[in-house]
Every structure is written in C-alpha cells, then in structure tokens.
Jmol script that loads the backbone (N, CA, C; Angstrom):
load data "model"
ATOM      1  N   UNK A   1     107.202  83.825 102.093  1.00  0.00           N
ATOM      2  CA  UNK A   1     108.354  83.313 101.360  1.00  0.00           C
ATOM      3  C   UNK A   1     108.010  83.096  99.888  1.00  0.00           C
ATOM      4  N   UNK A   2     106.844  82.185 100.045  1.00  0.00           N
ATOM      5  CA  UNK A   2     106.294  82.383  98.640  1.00  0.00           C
ATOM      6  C   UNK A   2     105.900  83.636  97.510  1.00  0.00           C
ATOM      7  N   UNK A   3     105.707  84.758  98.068  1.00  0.00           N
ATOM      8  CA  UNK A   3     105.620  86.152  97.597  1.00  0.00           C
ATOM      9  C   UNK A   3     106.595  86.592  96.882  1.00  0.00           C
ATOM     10  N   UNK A   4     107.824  86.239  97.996  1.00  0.00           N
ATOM     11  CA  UNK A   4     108.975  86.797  97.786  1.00  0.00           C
ATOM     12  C   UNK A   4     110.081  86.296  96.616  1.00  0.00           C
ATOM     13  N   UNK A   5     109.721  84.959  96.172  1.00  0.00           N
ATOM     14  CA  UNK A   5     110.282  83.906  95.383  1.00  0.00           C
ATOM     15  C   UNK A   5     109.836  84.192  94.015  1.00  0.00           C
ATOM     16  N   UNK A   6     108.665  84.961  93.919  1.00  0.00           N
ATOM     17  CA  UNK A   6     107.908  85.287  92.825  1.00  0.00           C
ATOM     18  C   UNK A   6     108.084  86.717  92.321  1.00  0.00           C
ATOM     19  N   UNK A   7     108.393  87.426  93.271  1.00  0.00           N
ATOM     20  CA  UNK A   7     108.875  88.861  93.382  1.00  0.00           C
ATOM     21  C   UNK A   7     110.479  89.179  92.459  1.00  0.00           C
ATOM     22  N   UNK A   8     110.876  87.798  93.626  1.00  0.00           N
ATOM     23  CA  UNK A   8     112.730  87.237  92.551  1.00  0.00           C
ATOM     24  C   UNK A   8     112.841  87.276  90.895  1.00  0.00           C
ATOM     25  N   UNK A   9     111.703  86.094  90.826  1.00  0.00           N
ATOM     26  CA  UNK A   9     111.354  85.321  89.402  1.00  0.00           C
ATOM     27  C   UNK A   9     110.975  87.001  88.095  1.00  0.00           C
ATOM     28  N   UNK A  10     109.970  87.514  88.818  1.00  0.00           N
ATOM     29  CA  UNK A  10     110.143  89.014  88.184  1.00  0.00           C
ATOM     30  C   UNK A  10     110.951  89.371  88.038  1.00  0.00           C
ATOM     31  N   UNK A  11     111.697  89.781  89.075  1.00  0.00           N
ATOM     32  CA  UNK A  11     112.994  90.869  88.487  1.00  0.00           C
ATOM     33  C   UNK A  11     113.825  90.255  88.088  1.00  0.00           C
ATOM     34  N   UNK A  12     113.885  89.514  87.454  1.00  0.00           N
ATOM     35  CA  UNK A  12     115.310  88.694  86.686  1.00  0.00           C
ATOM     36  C   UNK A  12     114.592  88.201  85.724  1.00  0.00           C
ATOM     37  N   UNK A  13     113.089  87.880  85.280  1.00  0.00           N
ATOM     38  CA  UNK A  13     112.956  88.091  83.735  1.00  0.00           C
ATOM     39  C   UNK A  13     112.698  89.666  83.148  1.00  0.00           C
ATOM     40  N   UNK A  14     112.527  90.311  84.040  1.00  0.00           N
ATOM     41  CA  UNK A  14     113.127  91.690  83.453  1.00  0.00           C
ATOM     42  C   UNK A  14     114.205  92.146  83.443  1.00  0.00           C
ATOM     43  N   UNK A  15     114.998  91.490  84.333  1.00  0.00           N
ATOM     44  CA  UNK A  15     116.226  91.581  83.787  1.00  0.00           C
ATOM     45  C   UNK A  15     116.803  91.179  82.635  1.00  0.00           C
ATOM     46  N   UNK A  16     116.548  89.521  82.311  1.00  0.00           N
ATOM     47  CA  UNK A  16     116.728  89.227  81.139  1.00  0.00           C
ATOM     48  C   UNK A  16     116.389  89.767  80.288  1.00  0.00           C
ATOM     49  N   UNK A  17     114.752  90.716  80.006  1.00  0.00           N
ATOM     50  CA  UNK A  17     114.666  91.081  78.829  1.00  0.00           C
ATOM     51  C   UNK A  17     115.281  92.650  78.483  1.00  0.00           C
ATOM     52  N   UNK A  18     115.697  93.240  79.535  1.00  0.00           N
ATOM     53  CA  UNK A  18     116.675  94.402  79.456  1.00  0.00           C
ATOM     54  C   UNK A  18     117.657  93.804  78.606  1.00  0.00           C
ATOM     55  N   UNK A  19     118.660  92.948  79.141  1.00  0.00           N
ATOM     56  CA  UNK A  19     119.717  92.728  78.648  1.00  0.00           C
ATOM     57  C   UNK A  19     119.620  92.136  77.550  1.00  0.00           C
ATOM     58  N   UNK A  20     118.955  90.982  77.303  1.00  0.00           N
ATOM     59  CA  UNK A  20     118.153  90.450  75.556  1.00  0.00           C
ATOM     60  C   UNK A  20     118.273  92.001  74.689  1.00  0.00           C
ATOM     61  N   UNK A  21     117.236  92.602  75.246  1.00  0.00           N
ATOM     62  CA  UNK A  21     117.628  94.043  74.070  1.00  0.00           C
ATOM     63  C   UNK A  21     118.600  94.593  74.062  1.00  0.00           C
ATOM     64  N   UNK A  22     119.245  94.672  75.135  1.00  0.00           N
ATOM     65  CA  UNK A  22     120.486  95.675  74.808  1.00  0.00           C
ATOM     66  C   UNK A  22     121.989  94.992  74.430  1.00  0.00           C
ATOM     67  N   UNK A  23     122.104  93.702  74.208  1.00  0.00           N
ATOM     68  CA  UNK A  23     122.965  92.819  74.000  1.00  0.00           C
ATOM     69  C   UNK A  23     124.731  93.367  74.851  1.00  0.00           C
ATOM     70  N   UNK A  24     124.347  93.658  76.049  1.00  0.00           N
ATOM     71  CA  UNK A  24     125.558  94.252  76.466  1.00  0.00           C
ATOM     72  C   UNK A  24     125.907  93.250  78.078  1.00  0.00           C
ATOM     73  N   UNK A  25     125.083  92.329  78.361  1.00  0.00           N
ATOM     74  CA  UNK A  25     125.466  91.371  79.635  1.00  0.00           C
ATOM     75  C   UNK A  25     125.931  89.908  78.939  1.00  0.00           C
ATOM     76  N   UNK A  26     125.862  89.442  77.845  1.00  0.00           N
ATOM     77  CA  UNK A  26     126.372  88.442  77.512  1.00  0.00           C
ATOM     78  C   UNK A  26     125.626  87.098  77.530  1.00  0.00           C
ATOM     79  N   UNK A  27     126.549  85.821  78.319  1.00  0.00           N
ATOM     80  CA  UNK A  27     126.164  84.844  78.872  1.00  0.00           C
ATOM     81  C   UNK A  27     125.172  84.727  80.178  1.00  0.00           C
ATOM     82  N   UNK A  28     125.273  85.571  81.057  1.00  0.00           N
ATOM     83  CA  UNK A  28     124.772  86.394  82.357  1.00  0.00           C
ATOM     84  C   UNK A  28     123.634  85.963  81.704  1.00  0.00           C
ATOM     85  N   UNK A  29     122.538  86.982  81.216  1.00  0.00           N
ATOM     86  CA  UNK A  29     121.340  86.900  80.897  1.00  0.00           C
ATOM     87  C   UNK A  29     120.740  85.520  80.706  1.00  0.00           C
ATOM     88  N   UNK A  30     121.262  84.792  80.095  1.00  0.00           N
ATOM     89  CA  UNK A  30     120.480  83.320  80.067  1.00  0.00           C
ATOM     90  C   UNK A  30     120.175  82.896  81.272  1.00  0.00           C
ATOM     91  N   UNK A  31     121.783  82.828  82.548  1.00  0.00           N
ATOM     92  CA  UNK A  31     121.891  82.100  83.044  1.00  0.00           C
ATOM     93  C   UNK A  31     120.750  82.936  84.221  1.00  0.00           C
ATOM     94  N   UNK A  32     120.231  84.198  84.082  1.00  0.00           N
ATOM     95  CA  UNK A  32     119.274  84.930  84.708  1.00  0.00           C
ATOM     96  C   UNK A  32     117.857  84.211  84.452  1.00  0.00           C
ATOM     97  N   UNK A  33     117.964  84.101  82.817  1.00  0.00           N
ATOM     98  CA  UNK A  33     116.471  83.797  82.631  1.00  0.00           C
ATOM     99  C   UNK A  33     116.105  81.980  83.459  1.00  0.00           C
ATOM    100  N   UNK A  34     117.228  81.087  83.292  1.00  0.00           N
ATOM    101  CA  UNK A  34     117.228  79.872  84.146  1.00  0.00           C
ATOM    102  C   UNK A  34     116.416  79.785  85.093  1.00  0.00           C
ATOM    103  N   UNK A  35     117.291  80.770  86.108  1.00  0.00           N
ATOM    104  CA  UNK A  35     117.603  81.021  87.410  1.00  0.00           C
ATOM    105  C   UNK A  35     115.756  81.264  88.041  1.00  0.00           C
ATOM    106  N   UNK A  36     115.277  82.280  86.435  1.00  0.00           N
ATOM    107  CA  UNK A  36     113.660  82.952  86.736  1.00  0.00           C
ATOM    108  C   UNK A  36     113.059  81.604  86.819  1.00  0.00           C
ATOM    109  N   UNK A  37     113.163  81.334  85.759  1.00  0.00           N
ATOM    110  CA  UNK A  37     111.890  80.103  85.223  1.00  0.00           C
ATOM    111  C   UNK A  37     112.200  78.885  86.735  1.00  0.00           C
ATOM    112  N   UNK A  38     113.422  78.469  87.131  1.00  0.00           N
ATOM    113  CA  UNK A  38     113.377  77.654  87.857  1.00  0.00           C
ATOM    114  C   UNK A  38     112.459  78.134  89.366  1.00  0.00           C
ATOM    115  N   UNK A  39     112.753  79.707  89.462  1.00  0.00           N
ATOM    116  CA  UNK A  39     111.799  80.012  90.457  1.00  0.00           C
ATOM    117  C   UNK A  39     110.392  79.973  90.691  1.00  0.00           C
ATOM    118  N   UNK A  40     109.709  80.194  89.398  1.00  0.00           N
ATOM    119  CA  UNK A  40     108.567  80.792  89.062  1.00  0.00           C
ATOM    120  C   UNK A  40     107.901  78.775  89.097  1.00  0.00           C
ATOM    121  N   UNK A  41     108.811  77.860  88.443  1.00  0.00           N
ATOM    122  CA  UNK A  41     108.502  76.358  88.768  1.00  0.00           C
ATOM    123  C   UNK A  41     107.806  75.803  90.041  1.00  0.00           C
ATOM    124  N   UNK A  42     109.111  76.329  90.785  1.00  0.00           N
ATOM    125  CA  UNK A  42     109.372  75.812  92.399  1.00  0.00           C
ATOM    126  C   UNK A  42     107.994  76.443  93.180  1.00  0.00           C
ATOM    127  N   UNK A  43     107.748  78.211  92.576  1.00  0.00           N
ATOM    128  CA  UNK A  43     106.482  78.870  92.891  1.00  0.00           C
ATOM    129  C   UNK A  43     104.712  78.120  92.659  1.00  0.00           C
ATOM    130  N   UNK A  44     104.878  77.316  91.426  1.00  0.00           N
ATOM    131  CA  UNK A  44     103.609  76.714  90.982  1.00  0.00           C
ATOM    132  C   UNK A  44     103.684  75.436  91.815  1.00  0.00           C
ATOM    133  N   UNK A  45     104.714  75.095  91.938  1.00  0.00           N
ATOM    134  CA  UNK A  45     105.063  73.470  92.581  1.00  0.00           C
ATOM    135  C   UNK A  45     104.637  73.593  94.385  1.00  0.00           C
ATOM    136  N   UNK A  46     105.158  74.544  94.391  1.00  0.00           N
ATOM    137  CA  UNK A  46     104.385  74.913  96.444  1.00  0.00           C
ATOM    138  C   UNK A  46     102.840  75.470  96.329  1.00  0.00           C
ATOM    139  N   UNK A  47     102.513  76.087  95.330  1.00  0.00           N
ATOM    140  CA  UNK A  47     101.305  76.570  95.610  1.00  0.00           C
ATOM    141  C   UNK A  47     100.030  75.443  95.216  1.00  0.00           C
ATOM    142  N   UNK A  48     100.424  74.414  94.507  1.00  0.00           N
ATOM    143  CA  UNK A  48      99.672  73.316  94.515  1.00  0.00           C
ATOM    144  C   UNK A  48      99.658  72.307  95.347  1.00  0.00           C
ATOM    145  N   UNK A  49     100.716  72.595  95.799  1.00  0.00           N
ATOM    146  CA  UNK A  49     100.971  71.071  96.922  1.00  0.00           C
ATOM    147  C   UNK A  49     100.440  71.891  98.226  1.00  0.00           C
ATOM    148  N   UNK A  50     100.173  73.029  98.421  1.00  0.00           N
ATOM    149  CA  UNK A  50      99.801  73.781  99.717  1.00  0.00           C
ATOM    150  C   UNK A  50      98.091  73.766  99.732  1.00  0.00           C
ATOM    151  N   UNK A  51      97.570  73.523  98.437  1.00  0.00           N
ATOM    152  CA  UNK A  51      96.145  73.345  98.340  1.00  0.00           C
ATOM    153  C   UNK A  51      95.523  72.304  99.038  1.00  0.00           C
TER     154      UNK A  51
END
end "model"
wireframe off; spacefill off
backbone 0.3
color backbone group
C-alpha cells in the first residue's frame, strides 16, 4: 500500500509539472500538486512510525 501511495505522489507531481509548463490545466494543477505533497507526507509519516 505503501508503494503504491508513493507511486500516486509521482504521477501527479509530474503531472503538475507538465501542466506548470504548459499553462493549459489551470486551477487543477495546484490542487494536483496538494493532493502529491499530502501523499508523499502521509508516505514519510508511515514509514517512520513502522520502524
């Protein structure tokens, strides 16, 4: 699950930075890059507490 959460967090800051360059998704993109960082959080936050 944890793999897979991190796998997420990737493809949606590449998503964001597609759309950052190409200025053609709008508001979308932020609410992508959020969406990453809150994953990639939740990812550091289980893998320390699992130690």
């Amino acid at each position: 699950m944890g793999n897979l959460l991190y796998i997420i967090a990737v493809i949606l800051i590449i998503g964001w930075l597609i759309g950052f360059f190409a200025y053609s998704a709008g508001g979308m993109i932020h609410i992508l890059l959020v969406i990453a960082l809150i994953a990639i959080i939740v990812r550091v936050i289980q893998g320390r507490s699992a130690i």
